[in-house]
mmCIF entry with sequence, helices, sheets and N, C-alpha, C, O atoms, coordinates in Angstrom:
data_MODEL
# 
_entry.id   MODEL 
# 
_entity.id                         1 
_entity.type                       polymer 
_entity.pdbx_number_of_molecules   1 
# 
_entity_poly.entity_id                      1 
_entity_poly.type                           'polypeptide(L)' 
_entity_poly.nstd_linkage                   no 
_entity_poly.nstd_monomer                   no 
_entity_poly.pdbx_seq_one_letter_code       
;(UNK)(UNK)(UNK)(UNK)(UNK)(UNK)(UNK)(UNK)(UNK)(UNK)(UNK)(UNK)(UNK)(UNK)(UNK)(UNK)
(UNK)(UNK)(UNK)(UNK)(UNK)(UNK)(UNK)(UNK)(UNK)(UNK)(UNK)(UNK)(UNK)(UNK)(UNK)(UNK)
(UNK)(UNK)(UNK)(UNK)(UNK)(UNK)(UNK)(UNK)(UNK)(UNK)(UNK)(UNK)(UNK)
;
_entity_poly.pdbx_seq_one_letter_code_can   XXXXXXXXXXXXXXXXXXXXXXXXXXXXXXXXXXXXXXXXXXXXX 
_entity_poly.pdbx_strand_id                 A 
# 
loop_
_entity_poly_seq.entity_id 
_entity_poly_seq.num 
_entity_poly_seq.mon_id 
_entity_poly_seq.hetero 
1 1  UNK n 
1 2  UNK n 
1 3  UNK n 
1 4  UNK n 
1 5  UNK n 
1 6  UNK n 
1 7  UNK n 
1 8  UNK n 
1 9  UNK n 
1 10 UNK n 
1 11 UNK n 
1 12 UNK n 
1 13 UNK n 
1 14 UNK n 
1 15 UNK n 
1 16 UNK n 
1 17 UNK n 
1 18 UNK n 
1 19 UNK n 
1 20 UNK n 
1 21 UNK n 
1 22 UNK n 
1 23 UNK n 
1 24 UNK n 
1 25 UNK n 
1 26 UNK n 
1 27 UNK n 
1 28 UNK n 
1 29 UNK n 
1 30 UNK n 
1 31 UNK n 
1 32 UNK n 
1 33 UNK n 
1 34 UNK n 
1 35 UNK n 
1 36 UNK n 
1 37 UNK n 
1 38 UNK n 
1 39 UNK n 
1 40 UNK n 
1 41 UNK n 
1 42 UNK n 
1 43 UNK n 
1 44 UNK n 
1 45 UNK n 
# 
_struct_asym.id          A 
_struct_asym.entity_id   1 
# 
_struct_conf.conf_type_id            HELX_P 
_struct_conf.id                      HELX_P1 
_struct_conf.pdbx_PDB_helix_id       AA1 
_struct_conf.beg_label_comp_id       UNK 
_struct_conf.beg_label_asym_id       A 
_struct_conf.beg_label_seq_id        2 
_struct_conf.pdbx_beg_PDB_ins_code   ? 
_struct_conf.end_label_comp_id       UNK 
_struct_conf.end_label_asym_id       A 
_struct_conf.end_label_seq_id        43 
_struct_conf.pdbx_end_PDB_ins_code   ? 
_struct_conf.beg_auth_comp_id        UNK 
_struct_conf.beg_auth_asym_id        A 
_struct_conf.beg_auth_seq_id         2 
_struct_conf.end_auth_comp_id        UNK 
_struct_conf.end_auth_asym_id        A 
_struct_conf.end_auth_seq_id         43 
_struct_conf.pdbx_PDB_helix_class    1 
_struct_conf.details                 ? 
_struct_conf.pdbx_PDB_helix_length   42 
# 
_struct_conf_type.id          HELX_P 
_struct_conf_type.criteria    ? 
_struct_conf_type.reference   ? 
# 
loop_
_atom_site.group_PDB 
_atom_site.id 
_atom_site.type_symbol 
_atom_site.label_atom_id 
_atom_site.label_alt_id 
_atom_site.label_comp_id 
_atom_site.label_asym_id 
_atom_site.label_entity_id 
_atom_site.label_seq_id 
_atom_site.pdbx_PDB_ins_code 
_atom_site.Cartn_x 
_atom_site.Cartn_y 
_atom_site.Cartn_z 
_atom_site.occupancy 
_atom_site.B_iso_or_equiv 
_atom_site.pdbx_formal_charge 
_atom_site.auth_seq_id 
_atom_site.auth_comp_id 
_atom_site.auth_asym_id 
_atom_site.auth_atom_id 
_atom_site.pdbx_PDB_model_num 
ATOM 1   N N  . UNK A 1 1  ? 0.832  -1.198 0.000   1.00 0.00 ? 1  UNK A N  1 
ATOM 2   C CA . UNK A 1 1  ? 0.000  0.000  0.000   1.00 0.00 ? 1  UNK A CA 1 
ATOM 3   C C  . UNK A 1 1  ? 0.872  1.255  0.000   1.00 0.00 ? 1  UNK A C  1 
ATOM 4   O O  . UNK A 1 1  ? 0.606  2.242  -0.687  1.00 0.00 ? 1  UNK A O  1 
ATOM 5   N N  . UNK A 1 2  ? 2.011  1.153  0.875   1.00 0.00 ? 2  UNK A N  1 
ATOM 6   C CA . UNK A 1 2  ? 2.679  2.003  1.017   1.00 0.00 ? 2  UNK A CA 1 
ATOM 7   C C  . UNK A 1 2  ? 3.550  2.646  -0.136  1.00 0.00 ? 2  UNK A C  1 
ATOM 8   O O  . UNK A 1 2  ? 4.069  3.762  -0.105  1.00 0.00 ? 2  UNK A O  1 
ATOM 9   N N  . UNK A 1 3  ? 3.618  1.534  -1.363  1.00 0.00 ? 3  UNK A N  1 
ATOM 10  C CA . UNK A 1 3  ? 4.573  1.923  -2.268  1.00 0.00 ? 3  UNK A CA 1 
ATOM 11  C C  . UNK A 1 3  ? 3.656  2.890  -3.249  1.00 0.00 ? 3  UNK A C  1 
ATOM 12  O O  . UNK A 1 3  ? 3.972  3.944  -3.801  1.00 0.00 ? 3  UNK A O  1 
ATOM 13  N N  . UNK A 1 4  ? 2.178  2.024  -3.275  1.00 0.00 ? 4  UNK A N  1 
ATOM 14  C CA . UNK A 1 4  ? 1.172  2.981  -4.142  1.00 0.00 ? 4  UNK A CA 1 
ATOM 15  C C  . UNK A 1 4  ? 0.909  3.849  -4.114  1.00 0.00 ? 4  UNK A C  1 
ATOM 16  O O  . UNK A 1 4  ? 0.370  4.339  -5.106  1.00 0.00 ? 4  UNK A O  1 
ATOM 17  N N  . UNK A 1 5  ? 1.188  4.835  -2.591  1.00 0.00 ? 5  UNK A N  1 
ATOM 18  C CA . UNK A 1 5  ? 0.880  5.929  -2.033  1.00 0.00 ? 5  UNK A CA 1 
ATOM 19  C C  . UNK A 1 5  ? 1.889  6.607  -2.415  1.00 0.00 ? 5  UNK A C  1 
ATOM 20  O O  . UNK A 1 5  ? 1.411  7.535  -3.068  1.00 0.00 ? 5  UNK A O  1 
ATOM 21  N N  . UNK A 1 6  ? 3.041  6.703  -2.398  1.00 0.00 ? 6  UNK A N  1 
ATOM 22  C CA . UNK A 1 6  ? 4.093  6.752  -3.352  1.00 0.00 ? 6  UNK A CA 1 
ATOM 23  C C  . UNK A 1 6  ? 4.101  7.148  -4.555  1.00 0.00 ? 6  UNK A C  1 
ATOM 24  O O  . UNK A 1 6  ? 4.296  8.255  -5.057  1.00 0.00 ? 6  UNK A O  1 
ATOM 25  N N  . UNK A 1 7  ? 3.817  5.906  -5.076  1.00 0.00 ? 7  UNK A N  1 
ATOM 26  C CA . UNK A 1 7  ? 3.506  6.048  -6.847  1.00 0.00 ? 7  UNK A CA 1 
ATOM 27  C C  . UNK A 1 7  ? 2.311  7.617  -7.431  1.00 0.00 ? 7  UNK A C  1 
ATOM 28  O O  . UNK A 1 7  ? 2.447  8.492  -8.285  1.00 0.00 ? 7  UNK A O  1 
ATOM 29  N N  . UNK A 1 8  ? 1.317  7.311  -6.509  1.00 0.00 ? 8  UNK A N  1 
ATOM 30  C CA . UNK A 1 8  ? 0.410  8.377  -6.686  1.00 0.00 ? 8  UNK A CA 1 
ATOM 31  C C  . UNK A 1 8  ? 0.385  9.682  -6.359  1.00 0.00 ? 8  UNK A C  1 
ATOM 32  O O  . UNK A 1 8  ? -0.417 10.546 -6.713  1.00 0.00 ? 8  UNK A O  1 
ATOM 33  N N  . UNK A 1 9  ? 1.834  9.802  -5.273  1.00 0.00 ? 9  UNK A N  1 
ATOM 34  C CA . UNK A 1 9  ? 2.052  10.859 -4.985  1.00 0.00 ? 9  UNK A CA 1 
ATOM 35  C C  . UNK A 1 9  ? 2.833  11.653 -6.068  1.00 0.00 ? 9  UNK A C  1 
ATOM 36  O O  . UNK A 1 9  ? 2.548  12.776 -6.485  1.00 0.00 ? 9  UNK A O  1 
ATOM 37  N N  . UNK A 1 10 ? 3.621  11.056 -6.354  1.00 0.00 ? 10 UNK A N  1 
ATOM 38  C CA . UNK A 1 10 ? 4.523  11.522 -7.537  1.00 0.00 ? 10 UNK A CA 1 
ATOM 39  C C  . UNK A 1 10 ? 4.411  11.857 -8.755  1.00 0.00 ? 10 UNK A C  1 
ATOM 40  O O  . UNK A 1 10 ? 5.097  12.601 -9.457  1.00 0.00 ? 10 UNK A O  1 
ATOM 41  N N  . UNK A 1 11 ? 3.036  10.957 -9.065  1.00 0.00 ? 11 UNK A N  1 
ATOM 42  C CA . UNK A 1 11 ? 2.120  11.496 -10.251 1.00 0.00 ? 11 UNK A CA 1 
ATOM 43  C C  . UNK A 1 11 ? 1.458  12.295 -9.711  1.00 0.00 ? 11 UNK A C  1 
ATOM 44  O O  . UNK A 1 11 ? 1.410  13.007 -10.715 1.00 0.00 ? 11 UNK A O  1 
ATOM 45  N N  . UNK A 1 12 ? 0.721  12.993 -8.805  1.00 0.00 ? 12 UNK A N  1 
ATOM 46  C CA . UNK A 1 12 ? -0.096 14.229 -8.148  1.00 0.00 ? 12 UNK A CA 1 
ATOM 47  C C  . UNK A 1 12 ? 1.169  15.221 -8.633  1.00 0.00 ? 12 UNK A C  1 
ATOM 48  O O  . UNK A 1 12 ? 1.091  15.865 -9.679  1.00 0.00 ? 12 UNK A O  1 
ATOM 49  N N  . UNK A 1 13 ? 2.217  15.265 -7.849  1.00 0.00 ? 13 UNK A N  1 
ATOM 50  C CA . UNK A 1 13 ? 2.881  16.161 -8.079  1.00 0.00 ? 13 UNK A CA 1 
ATOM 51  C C  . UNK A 1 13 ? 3.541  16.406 -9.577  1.00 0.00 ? 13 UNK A C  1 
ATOM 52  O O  . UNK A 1 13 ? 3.962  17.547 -9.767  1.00 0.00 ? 13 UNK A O  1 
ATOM 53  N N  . UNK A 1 14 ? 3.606  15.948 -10.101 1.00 0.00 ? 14 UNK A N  1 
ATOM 54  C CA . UNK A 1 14 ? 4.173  15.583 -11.866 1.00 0.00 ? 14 UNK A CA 1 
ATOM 55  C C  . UNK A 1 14 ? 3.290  16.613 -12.628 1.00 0.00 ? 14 UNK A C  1 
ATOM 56  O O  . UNK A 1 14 ? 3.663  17.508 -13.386 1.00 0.00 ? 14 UNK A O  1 
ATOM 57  N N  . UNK A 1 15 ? 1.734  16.193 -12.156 1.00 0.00 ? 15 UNK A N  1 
ATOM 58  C CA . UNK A 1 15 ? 0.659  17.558 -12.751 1.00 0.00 ? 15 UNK A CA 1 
ATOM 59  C C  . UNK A 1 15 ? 0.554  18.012 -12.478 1.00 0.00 ? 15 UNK A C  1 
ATOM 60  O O  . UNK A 1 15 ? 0.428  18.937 -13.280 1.00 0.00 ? 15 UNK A O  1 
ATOM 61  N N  . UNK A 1 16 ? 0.358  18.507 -10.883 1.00 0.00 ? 16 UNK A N  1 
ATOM 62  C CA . UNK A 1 16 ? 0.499  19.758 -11.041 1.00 0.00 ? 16 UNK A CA 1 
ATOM 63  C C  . UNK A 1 16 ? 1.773  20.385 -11.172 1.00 0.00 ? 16 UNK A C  1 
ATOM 64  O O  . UNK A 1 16 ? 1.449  21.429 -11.738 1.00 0.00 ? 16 UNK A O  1 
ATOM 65  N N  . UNK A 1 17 ? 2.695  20.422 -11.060 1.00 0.00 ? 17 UNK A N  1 
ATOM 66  C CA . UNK A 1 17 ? 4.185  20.706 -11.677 1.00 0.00 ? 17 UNK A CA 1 
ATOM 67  C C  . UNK A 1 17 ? 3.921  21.097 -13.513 1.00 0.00 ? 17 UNK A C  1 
ATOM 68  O O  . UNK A 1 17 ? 4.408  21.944 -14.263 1.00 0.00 ? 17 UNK A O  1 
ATOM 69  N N  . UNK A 1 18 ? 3.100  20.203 -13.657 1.00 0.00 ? 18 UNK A N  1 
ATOM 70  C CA . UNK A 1 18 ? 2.785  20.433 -15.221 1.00 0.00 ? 18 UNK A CA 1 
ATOM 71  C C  . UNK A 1 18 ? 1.750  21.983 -15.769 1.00 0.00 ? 18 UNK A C  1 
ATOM 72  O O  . UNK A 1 18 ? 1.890  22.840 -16.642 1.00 0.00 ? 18 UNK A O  1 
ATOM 73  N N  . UNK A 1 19 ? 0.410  21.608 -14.362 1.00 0.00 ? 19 UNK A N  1 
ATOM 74  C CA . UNK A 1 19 ? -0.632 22.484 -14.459 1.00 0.00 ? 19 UNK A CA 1 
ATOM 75  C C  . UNK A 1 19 ? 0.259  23.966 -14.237 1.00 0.00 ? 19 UNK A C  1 
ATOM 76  O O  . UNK A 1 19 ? 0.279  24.917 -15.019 1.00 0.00 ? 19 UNK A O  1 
ATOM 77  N N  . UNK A 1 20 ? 0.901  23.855 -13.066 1.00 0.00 ? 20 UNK A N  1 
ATOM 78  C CA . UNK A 1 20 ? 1.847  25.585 -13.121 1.00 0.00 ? 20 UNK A CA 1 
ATOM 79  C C  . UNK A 1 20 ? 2.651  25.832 -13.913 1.00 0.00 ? 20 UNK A C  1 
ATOM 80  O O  . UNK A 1 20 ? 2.905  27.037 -13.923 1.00 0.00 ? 20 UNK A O  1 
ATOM 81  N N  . UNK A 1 21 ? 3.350  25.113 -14.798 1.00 0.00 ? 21 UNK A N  1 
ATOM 82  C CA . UNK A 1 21 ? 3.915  25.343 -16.057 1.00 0.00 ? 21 UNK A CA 1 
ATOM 83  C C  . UNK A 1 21 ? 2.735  26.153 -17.006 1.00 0.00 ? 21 UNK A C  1 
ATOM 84  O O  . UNK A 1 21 ? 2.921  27.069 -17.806 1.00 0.00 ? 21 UNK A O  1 
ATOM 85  N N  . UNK A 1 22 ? 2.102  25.820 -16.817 1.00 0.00 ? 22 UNK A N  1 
ATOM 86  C CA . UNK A 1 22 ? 0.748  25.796 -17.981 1.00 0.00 ? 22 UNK A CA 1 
ATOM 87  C C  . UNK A 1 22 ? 0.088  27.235 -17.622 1.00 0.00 ? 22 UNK A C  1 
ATOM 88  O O  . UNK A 1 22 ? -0.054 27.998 -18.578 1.00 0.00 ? 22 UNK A O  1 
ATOM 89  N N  . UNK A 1 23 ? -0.350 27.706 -16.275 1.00 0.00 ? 23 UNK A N  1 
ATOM 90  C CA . UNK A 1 23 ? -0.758 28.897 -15.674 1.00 0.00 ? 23 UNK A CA 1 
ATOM 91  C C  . UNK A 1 23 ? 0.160  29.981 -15.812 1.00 0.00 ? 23 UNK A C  1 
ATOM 92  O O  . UNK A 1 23 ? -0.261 31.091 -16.136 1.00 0.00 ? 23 UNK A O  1 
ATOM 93  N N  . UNK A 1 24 ? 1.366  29.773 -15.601 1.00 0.00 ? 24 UNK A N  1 
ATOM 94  C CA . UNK A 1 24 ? 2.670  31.072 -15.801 1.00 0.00 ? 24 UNK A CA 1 
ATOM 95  C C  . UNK A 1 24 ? 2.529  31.162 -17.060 1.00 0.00 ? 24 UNK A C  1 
ATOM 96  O O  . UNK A 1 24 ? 2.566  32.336 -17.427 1.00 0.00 ? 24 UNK A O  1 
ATOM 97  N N  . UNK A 1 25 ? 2.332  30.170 -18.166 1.00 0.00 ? 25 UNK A N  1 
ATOM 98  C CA . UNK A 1 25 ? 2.661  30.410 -19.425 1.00 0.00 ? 25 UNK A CA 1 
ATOM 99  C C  . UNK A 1 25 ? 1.389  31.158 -19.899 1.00 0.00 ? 25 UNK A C  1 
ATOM 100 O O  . UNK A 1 25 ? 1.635  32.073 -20.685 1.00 0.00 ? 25 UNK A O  1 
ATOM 101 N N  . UNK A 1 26 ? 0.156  30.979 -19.610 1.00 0.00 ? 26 UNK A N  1 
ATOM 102 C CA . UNK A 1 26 ? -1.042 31.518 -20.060 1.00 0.00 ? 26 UNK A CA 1 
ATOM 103 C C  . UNK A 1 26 ? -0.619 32.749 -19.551 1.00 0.00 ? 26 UNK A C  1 
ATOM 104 O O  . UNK A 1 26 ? -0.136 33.563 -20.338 1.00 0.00 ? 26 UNK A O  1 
ATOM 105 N N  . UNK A 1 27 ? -0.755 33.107 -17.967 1.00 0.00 ? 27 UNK A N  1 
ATOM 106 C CA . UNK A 1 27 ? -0.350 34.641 -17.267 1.00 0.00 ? 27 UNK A CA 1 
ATOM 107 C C  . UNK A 1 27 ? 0.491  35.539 -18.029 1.00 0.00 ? 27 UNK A C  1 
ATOM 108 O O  . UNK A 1 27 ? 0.205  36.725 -18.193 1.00 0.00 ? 27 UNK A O  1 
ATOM 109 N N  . UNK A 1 28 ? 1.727  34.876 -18.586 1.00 0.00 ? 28 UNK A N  1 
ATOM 110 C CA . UNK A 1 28 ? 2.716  35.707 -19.401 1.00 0.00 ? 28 UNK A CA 1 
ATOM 111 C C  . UNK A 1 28 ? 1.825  35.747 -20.755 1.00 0.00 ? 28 UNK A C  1 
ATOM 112 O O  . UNK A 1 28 ? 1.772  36.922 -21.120 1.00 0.00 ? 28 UNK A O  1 
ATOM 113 N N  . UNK A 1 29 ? 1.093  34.887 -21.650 1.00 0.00 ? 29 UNK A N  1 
ATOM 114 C CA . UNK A 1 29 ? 0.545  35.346 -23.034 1.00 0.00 ? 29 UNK A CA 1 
ATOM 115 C C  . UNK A 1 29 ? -0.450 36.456 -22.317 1.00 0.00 ? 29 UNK A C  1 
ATOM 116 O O  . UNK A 1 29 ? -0.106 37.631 -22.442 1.00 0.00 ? 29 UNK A O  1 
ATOM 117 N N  . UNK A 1 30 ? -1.452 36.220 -21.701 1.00 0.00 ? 30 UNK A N  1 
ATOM 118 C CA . UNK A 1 30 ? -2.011 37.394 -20.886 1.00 0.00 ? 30 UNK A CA 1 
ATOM 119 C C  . UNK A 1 30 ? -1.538 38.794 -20.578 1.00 0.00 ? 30 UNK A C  1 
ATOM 120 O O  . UNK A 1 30 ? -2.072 39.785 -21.075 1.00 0.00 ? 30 UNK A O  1 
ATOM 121 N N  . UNK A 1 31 ? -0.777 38.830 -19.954 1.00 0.00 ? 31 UNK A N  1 
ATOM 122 C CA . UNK A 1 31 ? 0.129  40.316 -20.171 1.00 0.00 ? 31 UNK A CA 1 
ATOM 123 C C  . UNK A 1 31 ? 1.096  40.634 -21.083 1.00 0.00 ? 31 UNK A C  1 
ATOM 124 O O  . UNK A 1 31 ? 1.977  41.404 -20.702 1.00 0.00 ? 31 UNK A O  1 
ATOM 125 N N  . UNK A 1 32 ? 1.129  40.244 -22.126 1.00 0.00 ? 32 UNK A N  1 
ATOM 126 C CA . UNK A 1 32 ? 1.929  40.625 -23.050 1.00 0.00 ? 32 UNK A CA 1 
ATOM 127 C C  . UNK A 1 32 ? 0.956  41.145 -24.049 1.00 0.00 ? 32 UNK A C  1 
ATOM 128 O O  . UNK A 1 32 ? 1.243  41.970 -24.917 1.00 0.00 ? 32 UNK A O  1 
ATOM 129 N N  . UNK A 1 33 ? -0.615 40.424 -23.807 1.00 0.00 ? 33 UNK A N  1 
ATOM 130 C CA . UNK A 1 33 ? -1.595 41.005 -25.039 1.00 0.00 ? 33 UNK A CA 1 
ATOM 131 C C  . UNK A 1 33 ? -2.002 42.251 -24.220 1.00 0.00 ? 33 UNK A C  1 
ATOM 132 O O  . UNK A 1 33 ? -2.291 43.282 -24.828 1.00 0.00 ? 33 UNK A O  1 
ATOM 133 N N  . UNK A 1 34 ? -2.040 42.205 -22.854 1.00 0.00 ? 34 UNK A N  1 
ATOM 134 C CA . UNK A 1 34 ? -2.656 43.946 -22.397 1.00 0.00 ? 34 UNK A CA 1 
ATOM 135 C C  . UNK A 1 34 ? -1.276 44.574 -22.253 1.00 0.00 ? 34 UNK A C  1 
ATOM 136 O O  . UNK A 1 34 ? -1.377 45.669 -21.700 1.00 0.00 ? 34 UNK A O  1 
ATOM 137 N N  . UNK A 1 35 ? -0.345 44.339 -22.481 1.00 0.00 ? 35 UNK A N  1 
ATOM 138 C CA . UNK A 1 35 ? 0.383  45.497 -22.564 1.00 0.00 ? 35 UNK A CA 1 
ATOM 139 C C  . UNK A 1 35 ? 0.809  45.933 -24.136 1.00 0.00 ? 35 UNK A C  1 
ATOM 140 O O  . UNK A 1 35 ? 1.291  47.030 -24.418 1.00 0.00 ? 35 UNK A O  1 
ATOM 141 N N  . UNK A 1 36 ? 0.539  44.874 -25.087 1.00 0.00 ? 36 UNK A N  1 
ATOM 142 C CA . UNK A 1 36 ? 0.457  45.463 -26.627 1.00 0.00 ? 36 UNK A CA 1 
ATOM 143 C C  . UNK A 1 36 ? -1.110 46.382 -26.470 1.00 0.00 ? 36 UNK A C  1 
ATOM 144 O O  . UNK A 1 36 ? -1.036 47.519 -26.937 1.00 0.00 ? 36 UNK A O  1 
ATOM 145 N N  . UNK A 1 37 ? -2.396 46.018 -25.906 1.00 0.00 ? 37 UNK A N  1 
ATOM 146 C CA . UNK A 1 37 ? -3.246 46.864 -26.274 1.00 0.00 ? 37 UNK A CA 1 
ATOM 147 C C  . UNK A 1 37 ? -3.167 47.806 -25.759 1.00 0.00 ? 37 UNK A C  1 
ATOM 148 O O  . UNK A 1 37 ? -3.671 48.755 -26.361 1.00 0.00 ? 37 UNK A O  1 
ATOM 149 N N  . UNK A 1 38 ? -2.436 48.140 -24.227 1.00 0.00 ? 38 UNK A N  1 
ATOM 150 C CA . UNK A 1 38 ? -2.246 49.801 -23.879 1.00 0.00 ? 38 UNK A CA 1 
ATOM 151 C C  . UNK A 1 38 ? -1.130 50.161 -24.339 1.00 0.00 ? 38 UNK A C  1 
ATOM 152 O O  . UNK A 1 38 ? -0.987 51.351 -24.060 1.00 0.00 ? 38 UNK A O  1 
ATOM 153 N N  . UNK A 1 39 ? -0.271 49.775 -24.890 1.00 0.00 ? 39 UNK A N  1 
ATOM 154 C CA . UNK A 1 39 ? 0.794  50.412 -26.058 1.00 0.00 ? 39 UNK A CA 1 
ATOM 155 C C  . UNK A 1 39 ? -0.142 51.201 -27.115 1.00 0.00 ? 39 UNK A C  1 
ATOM 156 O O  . UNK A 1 39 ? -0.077 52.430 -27.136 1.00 0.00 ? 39 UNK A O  1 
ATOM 157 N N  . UNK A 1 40 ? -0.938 50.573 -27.920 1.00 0.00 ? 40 UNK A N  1 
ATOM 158 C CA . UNK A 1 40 ? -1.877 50.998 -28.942 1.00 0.00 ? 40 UNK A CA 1 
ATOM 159 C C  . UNK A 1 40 ? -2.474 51.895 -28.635 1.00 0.00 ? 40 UNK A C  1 
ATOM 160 O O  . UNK A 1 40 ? -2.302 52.922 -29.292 1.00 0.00 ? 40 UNK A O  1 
ATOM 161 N N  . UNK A 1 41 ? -3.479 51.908 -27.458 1.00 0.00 ? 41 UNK A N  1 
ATOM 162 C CA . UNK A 1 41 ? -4.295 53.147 -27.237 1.00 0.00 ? 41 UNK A CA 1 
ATOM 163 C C  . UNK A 1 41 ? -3.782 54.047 -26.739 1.00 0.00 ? 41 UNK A C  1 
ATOM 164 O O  . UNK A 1 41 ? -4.330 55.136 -26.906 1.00 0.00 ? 41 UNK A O  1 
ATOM 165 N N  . UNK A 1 42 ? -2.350 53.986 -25.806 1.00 0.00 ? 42 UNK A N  1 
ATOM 166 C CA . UNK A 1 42 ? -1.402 55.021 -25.880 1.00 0.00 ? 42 UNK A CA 1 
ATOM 167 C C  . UNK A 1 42 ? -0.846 55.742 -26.485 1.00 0.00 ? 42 UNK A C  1 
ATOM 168 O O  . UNK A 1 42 ? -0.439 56.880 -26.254 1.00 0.00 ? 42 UNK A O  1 
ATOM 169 N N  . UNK A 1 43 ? -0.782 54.938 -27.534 1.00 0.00 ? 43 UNK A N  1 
ATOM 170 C CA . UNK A 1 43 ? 0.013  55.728 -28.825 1.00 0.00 ? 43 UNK A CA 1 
ATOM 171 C C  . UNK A 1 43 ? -1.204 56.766 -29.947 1.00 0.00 ? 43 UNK A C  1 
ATOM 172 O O  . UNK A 1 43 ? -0.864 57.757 -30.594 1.00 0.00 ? 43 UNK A O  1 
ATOM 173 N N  . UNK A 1 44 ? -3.075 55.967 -29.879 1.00 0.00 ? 44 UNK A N  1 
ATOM 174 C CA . UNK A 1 44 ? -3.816 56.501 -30.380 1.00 0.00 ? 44 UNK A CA 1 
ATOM 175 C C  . UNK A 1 44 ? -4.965 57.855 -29.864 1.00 0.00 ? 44 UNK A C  1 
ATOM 176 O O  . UNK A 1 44 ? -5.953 58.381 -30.378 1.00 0.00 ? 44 UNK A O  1 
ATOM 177 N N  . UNK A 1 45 ? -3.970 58.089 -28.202 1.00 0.00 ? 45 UNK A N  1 
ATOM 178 C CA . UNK A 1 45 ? -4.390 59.263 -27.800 1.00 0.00 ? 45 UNK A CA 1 
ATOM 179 C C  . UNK A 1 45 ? -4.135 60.677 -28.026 1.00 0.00 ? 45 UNK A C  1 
ATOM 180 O O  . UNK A 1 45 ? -4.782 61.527 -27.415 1.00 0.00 ? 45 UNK A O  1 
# 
């Protein structure tokens, strides 16, 4: 039992290790598109 608890732990952590890869990378496409659109309307004031 003890080894399975183990096994499953390591895959728990594997995704989410994966899922926060995945959130920083969205967060960074995220601010890179609002800071191109207040570049734009900055520049169209």
């Amino acid at each position: 039992m003890s080894e399975k608890s183990k096994m499953n732990r390591a895959k728990r952590e594997a995704r989410q290790e994966k899922q926060a890869q995945n959130v920083i990378k969205w967060l960074s496409i995220a601010l890179l598109v609002c800071a191109i659109i207040w570049i734009i309307v900055a520049m169209n004031v």
